[in-house]
C-alpha positions in Angstrom: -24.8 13.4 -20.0 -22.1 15.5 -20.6 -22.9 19.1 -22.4 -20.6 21.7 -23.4 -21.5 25.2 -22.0 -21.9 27.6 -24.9 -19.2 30.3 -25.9 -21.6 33.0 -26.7 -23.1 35.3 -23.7 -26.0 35.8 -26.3 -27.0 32.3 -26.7 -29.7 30.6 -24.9 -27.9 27.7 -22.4 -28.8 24.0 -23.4 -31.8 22.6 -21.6 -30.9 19.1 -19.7 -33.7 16.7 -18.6 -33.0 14.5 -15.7 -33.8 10.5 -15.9 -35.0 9.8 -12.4 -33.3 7.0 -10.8 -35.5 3.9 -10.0 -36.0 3.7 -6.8 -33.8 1.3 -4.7 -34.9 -2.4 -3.3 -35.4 -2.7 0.3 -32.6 -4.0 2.3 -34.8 -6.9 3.1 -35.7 -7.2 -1.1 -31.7 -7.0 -1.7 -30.8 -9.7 1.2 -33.5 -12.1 -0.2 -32.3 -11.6 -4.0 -28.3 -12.1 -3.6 -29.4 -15.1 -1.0 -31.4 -16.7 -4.6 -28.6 -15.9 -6.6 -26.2 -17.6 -4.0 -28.2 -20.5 -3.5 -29.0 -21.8 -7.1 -26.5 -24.3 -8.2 -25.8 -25.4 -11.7 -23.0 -27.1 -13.2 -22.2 -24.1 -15.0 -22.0 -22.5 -11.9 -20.1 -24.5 -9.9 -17.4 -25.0 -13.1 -17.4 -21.0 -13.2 -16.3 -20.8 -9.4 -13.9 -23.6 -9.8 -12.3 -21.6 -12.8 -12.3 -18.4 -10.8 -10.9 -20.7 -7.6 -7.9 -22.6 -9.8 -7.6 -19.4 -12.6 -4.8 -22.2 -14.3 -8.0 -24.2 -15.0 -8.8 -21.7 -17.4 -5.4 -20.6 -19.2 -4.1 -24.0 -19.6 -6.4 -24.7 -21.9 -5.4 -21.9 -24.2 -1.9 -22.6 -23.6 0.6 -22.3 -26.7 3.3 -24.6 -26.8 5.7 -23.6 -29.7 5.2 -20.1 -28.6 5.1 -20.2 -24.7 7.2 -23.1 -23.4 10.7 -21.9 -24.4 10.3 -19.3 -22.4 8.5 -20.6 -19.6 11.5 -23.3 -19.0 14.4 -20.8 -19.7 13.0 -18.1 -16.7 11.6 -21.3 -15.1 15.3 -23.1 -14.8 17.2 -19.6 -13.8 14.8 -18.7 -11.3 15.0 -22.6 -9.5 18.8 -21.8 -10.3 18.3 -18.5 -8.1 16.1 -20.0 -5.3 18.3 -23.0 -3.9 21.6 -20.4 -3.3 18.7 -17.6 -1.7 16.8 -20.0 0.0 19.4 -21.6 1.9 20.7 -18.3 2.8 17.6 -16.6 3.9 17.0 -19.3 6.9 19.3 -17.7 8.1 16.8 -14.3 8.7 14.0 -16.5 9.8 16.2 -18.6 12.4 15.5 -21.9 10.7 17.4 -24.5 9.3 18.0 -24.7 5.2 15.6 -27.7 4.8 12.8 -25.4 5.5 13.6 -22.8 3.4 13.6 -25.2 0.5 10.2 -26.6 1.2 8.4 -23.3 1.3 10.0 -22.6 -2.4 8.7 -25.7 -3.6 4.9 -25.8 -2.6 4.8 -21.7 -2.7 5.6 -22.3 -6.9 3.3 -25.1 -7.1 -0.1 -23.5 -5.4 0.7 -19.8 -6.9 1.0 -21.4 -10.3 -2.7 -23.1 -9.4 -4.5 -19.9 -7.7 -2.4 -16.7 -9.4 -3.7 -14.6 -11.2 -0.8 -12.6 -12.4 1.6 -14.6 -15.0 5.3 -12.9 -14.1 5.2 -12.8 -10.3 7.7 -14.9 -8.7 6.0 -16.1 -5.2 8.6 -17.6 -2.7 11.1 -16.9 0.1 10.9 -12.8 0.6 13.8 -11.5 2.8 11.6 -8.9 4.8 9.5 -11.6 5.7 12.0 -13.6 6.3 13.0 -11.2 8.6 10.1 -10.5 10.3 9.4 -14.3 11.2 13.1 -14.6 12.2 12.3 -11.8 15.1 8.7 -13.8 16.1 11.2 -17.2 16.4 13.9 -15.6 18.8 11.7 -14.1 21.0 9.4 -17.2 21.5 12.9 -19.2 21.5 14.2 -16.8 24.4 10.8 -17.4 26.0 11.4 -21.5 25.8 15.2 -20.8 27.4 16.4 -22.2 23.6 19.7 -19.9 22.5 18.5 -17.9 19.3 22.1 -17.1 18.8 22.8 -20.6 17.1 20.3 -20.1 13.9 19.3 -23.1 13.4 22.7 -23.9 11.7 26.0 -25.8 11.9 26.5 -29.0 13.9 25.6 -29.5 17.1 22.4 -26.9 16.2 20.0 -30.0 16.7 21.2 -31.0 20.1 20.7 -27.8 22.1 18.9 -28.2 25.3 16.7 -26.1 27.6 18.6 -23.6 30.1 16.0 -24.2 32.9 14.1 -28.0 33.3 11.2 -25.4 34.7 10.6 -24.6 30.7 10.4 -27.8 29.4 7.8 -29.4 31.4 5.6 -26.1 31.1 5.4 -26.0 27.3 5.8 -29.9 27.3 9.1 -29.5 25.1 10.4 -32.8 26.1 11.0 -34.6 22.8 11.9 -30.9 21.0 15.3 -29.3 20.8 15.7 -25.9 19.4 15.2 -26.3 15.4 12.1 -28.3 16.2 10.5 -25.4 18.2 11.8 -23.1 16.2 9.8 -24.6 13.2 6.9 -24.8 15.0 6.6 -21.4 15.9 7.1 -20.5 12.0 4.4 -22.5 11.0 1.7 -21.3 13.6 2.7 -18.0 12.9 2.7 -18.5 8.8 -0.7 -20.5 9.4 -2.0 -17.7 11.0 -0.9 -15.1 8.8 -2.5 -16.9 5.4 -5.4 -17.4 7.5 -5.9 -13.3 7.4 -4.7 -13.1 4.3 -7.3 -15.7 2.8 -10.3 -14.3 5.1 -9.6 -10.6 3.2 -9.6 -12.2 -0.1 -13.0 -13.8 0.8 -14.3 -10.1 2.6 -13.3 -8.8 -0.3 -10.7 -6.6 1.1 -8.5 -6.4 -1.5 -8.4 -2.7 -1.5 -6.9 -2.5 1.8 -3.5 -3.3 0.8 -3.9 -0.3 -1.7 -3.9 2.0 1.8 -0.2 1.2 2.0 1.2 3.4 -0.1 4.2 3.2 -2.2 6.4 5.8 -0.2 5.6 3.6 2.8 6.7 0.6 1.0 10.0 2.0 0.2 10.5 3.7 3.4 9.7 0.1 5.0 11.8 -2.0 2.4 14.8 0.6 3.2 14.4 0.3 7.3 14.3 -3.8 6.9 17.0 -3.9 4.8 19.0 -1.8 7.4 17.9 -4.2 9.9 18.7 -7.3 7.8 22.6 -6.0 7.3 22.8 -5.5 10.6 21.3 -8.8 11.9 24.0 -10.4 9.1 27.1 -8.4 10.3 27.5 -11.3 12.8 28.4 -14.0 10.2 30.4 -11.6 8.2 32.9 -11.3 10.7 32.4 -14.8 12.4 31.8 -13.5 15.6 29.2 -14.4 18.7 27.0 -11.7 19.7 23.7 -11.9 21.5 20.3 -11.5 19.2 18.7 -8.6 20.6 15.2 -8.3 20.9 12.6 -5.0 21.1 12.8 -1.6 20.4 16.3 -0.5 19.4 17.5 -3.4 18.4 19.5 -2.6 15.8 21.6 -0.1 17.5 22.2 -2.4 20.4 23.2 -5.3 18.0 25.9 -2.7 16.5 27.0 -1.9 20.0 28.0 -5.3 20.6 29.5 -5.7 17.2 32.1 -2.9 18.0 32.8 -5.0 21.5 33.2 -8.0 20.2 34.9 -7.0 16.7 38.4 -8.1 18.3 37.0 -11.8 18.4 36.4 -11.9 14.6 37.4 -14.7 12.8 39.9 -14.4 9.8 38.8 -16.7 7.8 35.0 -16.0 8.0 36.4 -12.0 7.6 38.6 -12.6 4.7 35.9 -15.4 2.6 33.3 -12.1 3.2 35.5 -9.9 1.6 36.3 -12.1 -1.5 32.5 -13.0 -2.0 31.0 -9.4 -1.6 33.8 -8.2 -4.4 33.0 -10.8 -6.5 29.3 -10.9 -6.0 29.1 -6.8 -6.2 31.3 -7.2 -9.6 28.8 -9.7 -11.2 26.0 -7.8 -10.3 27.0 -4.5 -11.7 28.4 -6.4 -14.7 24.6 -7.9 -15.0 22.9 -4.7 -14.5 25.5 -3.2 -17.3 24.8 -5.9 -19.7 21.3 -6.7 -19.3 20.8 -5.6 -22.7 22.7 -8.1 -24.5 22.4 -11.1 -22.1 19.6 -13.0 -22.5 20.0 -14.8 -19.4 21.4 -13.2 -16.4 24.5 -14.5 -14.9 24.2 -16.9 -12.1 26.3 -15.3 -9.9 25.4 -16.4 -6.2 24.9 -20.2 -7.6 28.3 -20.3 -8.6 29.9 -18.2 -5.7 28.1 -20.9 -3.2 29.6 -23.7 -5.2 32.9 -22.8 -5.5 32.6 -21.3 -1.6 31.1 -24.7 -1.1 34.4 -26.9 -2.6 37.2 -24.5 -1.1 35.7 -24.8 2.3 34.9 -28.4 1.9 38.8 -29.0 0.5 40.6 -26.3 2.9 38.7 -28.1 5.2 37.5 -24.7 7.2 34.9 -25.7 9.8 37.9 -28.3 11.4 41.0 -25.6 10.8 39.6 -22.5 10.9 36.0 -23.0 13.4 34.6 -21.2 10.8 31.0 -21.5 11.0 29.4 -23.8 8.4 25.4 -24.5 7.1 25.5 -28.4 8.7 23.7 -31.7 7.4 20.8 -30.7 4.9 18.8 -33.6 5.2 17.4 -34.7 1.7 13.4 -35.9 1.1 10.3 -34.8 2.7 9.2 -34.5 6.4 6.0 -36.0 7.2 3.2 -33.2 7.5 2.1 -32.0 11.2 -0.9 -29.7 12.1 0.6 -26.4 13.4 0.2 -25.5 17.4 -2.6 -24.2 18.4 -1.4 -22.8 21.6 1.1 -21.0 19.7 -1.0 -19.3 17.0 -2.6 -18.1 19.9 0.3 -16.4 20.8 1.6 -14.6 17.4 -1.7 -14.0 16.6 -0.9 -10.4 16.9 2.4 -10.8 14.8 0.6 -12.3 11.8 -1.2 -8.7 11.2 1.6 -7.3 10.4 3.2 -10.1 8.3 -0.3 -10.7 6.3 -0.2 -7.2 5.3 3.1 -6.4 4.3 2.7 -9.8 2.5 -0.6 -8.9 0.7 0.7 -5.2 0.1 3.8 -6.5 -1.8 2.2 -9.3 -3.8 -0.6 -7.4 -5.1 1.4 -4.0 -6.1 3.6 -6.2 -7.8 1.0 -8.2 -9.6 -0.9 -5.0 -10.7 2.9 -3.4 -11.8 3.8 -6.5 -14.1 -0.3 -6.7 -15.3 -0.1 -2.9 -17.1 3.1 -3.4 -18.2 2.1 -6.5 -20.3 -1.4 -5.2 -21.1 -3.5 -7.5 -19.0 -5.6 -7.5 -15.9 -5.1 -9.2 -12.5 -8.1 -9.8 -9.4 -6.6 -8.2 -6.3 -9.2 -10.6 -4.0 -7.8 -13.6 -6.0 -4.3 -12.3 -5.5 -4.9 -12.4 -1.5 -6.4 -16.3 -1.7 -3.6 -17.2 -3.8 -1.0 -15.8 -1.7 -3.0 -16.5 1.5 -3.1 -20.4 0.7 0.4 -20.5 -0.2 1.1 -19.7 3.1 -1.7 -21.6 4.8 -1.4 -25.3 2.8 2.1 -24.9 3.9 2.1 -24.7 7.2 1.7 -28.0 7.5 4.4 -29.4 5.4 7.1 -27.4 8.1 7.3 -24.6 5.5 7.1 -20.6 6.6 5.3 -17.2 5.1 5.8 -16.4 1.3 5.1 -13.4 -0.9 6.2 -12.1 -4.5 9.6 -10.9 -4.5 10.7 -8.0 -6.6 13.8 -9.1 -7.8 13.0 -12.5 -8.9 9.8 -11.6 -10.1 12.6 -8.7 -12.9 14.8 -11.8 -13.6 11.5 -14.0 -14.6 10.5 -11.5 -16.9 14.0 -10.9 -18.5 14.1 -14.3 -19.0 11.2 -14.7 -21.2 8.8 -15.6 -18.9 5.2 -16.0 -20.3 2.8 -17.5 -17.8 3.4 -19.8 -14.5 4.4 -22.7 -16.0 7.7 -21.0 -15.3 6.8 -22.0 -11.8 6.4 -25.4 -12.2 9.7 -25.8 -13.7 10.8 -23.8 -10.6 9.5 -26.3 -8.1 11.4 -29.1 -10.7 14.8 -27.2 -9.7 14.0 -27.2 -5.9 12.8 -30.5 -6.2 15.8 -31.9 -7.3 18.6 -30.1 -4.5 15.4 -31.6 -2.1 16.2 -35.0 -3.1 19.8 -35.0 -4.6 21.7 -32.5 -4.0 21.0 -30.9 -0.3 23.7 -32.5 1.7 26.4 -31.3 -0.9 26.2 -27.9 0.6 26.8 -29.2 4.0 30.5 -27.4 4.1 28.9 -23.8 2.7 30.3 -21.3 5.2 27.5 -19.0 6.9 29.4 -16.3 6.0 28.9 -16.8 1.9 25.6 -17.1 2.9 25.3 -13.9 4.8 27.0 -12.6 1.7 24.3 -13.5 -0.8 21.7 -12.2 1.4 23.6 -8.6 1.7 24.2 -8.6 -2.0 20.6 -8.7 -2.8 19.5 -5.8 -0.8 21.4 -3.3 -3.2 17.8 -1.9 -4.5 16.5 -1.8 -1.5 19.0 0.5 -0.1 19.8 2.5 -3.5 15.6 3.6 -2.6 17.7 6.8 -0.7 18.4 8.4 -3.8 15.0 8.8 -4.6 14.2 10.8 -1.5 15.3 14.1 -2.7 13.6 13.7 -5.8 10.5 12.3 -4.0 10.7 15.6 -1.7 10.6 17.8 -4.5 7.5 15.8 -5.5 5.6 16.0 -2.5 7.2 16.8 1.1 4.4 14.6 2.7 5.4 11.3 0.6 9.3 12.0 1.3 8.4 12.5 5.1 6.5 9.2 5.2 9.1 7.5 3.5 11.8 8.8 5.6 9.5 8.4 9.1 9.0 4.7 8.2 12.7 4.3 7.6 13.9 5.9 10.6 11.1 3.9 13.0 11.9 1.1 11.3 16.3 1.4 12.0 15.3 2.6 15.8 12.5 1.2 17.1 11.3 -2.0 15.3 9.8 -3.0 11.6 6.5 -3.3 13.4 6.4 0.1 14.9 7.9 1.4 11.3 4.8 0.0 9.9 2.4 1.5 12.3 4.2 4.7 11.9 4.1 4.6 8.3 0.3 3.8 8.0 -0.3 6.4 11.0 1.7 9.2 8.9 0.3 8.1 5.4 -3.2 8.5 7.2 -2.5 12.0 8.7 -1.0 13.0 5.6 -4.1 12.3 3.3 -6.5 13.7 6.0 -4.4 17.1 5.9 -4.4 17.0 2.2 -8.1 17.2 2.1 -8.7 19.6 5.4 -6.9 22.3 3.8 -7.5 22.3 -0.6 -6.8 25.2 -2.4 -9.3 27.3 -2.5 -9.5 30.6 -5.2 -11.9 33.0 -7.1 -12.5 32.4 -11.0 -13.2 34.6 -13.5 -14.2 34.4 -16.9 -11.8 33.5 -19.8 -12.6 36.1 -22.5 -15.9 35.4 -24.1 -15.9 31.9 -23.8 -18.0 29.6 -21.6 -14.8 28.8 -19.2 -13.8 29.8 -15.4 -10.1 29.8 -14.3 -8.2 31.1 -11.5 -8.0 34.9 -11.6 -4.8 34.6 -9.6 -2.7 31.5 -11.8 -3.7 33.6 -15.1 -3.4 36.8 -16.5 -6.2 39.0 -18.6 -8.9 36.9 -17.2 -11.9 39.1 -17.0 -14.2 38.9 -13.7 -17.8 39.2 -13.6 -19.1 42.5 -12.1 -21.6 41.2 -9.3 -20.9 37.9 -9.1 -18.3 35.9 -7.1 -17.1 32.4 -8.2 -15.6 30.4 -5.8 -13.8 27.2 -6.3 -12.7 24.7 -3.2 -10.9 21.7 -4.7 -11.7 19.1 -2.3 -14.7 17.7 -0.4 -16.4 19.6 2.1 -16.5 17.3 5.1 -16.7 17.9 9.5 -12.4 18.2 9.4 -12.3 21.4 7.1 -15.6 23.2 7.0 -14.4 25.6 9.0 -11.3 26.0 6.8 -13.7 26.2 3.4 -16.1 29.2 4.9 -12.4 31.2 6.2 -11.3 30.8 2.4 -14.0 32.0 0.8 -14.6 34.9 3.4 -11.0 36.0 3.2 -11.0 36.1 -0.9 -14.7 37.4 -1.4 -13.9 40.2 1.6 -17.3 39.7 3.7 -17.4 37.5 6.6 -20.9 37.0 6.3 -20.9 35.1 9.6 -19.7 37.8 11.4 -22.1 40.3 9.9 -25.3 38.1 10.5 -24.1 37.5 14.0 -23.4 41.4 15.0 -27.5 42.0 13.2 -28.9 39.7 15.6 -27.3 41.1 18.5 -28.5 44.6 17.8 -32.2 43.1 16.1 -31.2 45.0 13.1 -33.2 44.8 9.9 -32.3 43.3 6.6 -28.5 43.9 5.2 -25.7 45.0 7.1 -26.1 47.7 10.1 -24.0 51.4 9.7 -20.5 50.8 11.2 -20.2 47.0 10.3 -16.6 46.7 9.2 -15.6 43.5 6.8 -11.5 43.8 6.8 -11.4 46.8 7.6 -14.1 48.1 5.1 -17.7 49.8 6.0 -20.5 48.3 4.8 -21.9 51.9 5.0 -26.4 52.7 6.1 -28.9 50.0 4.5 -30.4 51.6 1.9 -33.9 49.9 -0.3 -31.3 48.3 -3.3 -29.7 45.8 -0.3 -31.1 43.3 -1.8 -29.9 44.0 -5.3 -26.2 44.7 -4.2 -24.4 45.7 -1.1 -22.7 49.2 -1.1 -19.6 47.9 0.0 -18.8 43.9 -1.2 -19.8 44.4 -4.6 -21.2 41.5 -5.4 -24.9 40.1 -5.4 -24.6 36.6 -6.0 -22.2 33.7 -4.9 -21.5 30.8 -7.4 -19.6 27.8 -6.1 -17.6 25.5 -8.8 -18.5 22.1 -7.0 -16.7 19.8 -10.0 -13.7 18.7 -7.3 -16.5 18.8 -4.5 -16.1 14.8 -4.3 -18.9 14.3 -1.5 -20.5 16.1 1.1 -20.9 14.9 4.7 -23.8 16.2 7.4 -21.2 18.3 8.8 -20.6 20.0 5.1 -24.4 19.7 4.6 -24.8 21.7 7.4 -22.1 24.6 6.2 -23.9 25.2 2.8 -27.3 25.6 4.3 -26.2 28.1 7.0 -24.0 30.1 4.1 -27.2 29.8 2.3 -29.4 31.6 5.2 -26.2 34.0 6.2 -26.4 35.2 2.5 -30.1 35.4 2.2 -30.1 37.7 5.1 -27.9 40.1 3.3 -29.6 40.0 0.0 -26.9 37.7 -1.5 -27.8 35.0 -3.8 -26.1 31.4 -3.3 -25.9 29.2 -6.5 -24.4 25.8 -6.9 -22.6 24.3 -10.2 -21.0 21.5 -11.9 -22.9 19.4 -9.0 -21.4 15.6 -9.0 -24.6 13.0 -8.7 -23.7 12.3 -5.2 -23.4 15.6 -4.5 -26.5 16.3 -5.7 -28.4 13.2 -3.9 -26.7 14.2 -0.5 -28.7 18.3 -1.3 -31.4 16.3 -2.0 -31.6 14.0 0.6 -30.6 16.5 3.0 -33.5 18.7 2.5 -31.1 21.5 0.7 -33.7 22.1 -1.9 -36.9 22.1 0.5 -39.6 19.9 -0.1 -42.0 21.5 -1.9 -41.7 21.3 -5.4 -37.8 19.7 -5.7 -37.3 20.0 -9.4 -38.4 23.6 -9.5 -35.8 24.6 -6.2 -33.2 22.1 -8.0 -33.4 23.9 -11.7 -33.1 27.2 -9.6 -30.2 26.5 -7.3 -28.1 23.5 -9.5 -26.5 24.1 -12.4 -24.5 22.0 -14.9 -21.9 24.4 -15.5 -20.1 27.7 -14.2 -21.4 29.8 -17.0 -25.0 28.2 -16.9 -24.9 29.5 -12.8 -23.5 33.5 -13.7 -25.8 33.5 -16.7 -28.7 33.1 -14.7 -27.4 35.2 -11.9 -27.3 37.6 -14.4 -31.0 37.3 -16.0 -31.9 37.4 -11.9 -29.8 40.6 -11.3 -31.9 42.1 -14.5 -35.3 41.2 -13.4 -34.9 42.7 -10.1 -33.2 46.2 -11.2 -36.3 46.2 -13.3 -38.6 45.3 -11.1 -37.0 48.3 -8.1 -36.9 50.9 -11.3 -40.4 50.5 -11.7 -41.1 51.1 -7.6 
């Protein structure tokens, strides 16, 4: 019930009633009663829970053709147009071979287009991920004595053999070369990963992703696209260098670049240069023109075509030994239940995949949802993402999320709901069946090109730091901390870092609030900040004291050193110096408060101490946003500490939990609660000084007649 304070010091406050709350059910009544409600089954029921399951069941029915499917098959065809030349190029972050790349695409369109909630997200290959399950693949590769350094790629890749026999019979490798292990730690670790992600949807735990904030996204996106230029330097300049694993990886992988940069090869060197000009060109032209084309160009489609001809013609791989993507086998590989054994082992990896996965899918389905006016479920969001990663896994494909950049194009493009998708899956379809083995003479190098190219808003984030420091020094040293981990250390220690900081950083926020004294604004019913405003006038007697942020065990001790310092009596200190010497009510002759004295006790203690001023205490609790037992605690003893120097404390603009924790906590005693409440809680500022004032009246008159 929300009642504005009057203007008027002559007018009579309003009077508010409380509704009591009904009392709550019994944790054994509640169990028992969402147990019923769990338990009945109905048609209606079970069709509701399918349509919440499969959302598509729902807005497939309300589909419009003539207005819906132009669009739909425009975005549809230039995002599958997109995908093939990206997803061939990104196996070559995750260590696996093309094939695989183009399977995830396909069944990650098909079961987000069932399960998603949001109608512009593009879910599908997702370079940081990429990257992430490129780093879990090498190091279990290294482990198997496989050679990481060969990618997956190129001729020859399929007939690599163990470096010690000792290996093969332990892990029971014998009928597995490297790409076949390789895929089979992707898998257990996607499986693994979509299994977390689908058990948070079902907890509930949507929110969760919500605690990685956006500074620590963008500080993350910038370190792993750092660490993705760098892994991809290699193939630029055709050269051999060792994949280096654990902390510092990065700068060791540019120490051996500058060894071996004498070993580069020409060709690979001088086809990078061409592509990134022409690729950079497009893309700026794009960005320029994005206003008048209605379909964005397909740059990295045509660059791998015409890469793929010249190379196939010049002959390259034979002439040149530049390094070339290899027989991509067309058709489907018959499913196979990922390993056990290993999801044992990357168990611990998957955290950090499922959450940078969930984090990224739902921000971007609740970013696209308010710009087109309409709501997504952030649980649903975590099934739908956690399935497309965990049906997957055993059809040989590796972990998905929604991609930024696609997701843009989709929506330039016309895109209206996830039948765009569908047409999607069409696209990758087709190269899976067709048109794979064309691109058997596509230099790694174009590919390492694309992948480059389509980190340029990724790294462009570092322009926004200054800006973001002039925002908020905490978000900018987040961002920047995440980065930096992420470039020295590892993009797993960047996350924990980030969290850790993001953590810290909202803890610090709330342990020290600002804190300041009102005072009245003219005659009016309103309190500001005596210090922010000019000509406020403050009330004679009475202190108001505002502390914007809850009162909690980390910053009690900050919240009574505010309002000592601005209210000038450390009450603490005083009580504590009384008892010490037994002294009687008020404060003893030669008690100093900042260098003040409180001067002899005299009988009008009680009405107003000589030397603070002030008889009564009122505390703006509107941005008090809970209390703890620790805060609790800290009001109480104010409370007594003030009573024992004749100085009133009164609460105001109490929130309902606030006042249930006073309450509950035996704030108000527990004799006659309403009557303790209605003299202690009040619904506004002025509501608490006008009655400090009546109070301050009664007793003058009361002492004047002794």
């Amino acid at each position: 019930m929300d009642v504005s304070p009057e203007c008027t010091p002559q007018a009579r406050g309003p009077v508010l009633v409380r509704r009591r709350p009904p009392a709550p059910p019994g944790l054994g009544e509640a169990l028992k009663a969402r147990l019923r409600r769990s338990c009945v089954c109905s048609v209606q029921g079970a069709w509701a829970l399918l349509q919440d399951l499969f959302p598509a069941t729902r807005w497939l029915r309300q589909y419009r053709l003539r207005e819906d499917l132009a669009g739909d098959t425009m975005s549809g065809l230039v995002i599958g147009i997109i995908l093939v030349p990206q997803a061939i190029a990104y196996s070559l972050l995750a260590g696996l071979p093309p094939v695989y790349s183009l399977y995830t695409s396909f069944f990650a369109n098909l079961i987000y287009f069932l399960m998603g909630t949001s109608r512009h997200v593009s879910v599908g290959i997702f370079s940081l991920l990429c990257l992430m399950v490129g780093q879990v693949v090498d190091r279990e590769l290294l482990l198997a004595g496989f050679d990481p350094a060969q990618d997956g790629l190129g001729p020859g890749a399929n007939s690599s053999a163990l470096n010690a026999s000792a290996a093969t019979l332990v892990l029971g490798l014998q009928d597995c070369g490297r790409d076949c292990y390789a895929i089979r730690v992707a898998t257990a670790l996607t499986l693994v990963a979509g299994i977390y992600q689908v058990l948070m949807g079902i907890l509930r735990l949507g929110f969760v992703s919500t605690y990685l904030s956006q500074p620590l996204l963008d500080g993350f996106a910038m370190g792993a696209s750092v660490t993705i230029l760098t892994s991809q330097l290699r193939h630029l300049l055709g050269v051999r260098v060792p994949r280096h694993q654990g902390p510092g990886m990065v700068v060791s992988t540019w120490l051996s670049l500058l060894r071996s940069a004498g070993q580069a090869n020409l060709c690979d060197v001088l086809t990078s240069a061409t592509c990134l000009a022409v690729l950079l060109a497009a893309k700026e032209l794009s960005d320029r023109l994005r206003h008048r084309l209605q379909v964005p160009l397909p740059a990295e489609l045509l660059v791998i075509v015409v890469a793929t001809l010249v190379s196939h013609f010049g002959q390259f791989h034979e002439r040149f030994g530049s390094n070339v993507a290899g027989d991509i086998p067309t058709g489907f590989v018959a499913p196979r239940v990922p390993d056990p054994e290993l999801m044992w082992r990357v168990a611990q990896d998957a955290v950090s995949l499922a959450l940078i996965g969930s984090a990224f899918s739902i921000s971007l389905a609740e970013m696209f949802a308010r710009s087109h006016g309409y709501s997504v479920r952030a649980n649903q969001e975590l099934l739908a993402v956690g399935c497309c990663n965990v049906l997957p896994a055993f059809f040989h494909c590796f972990a998905t999320s929604a991609a930024l950049s696609k997701s843009l194009v989709k929506t330039a493009t016309g895109c209206r709901t996830q039948v765009s998708s569908v047409v999607s899956a069409a696209v990758v379809l087709l190269v899976l069946l067709v048109l794979a083995p064309l691109f058997r003479d596509l230099q790694r190098c174009v590919l390492a090109c694309v992948i480059v190219v389509s980190l340029r808003g990724a790294l462009r984030k570092v322009r926004d730091v200054p800006r973001l420091w002039r925002l908020s020094p905490a978000d900018a040293l987040v961002w920047v901390a995440t980065a930096a981990t992420c470039v020295l250390v590892s993009t797993e220690a960047g996350l924990l870092a980030g969290v850790l900081l993001s953590l810290l950083s909202l803890a610090s926020r709330t342990q020290r609030p600002r804190a300041a004294l009102l005072a009245q604004v003219g005659d009016s019913g309103f309190y500001e900040d005596s210090t922010e405003f000019e000509g406020l006038v403050p009330e004679p007697g009475v202190q108001v004291f505002r502390f914007s942020g809850p009162l909690y065990y980390a910053n009690k001790d900050f919240f009574l050193r505010s309002l000592y310092s601005l209210t000038g009596l450390d009450v603490g200190h005083v009580t504590a110096r009384r008892k010490e010497r037994g002294s009687g009510v008020g404060a003893g002759k030669g008690d100093l408060i900042q260098g003040r004295d409180l001067g002899p006790v005299s009988s009008t203690a009680a009405l107003m101490p000589s030397a603070t001023g002030f008889h009564v205490v009122v505390i703006d609790c509107a941005p008090l946003l809970f209390l703890d037992a620790a805060g609790l605690a800290t009001l109480q003893d104010l409370r007594r500490d003030y009573e024992a120097l004749g100085i009133t404390l009164l609460l105001a603009c109490c929130s309902p939990s606030v006042r249930d924790t006073l309450r509950r906590g035996g704030f108000l005693g527990e004799d006659q609660e309403d009557v303790a409440e209605e003299e202690q809680l009040f619904p506004s500022v002025y509501g608490a000084v006008q009655a400090a004032r009546a109070r301050h009246r009664e007793l003058a008159a009361t002492d004047s007649s002794l």
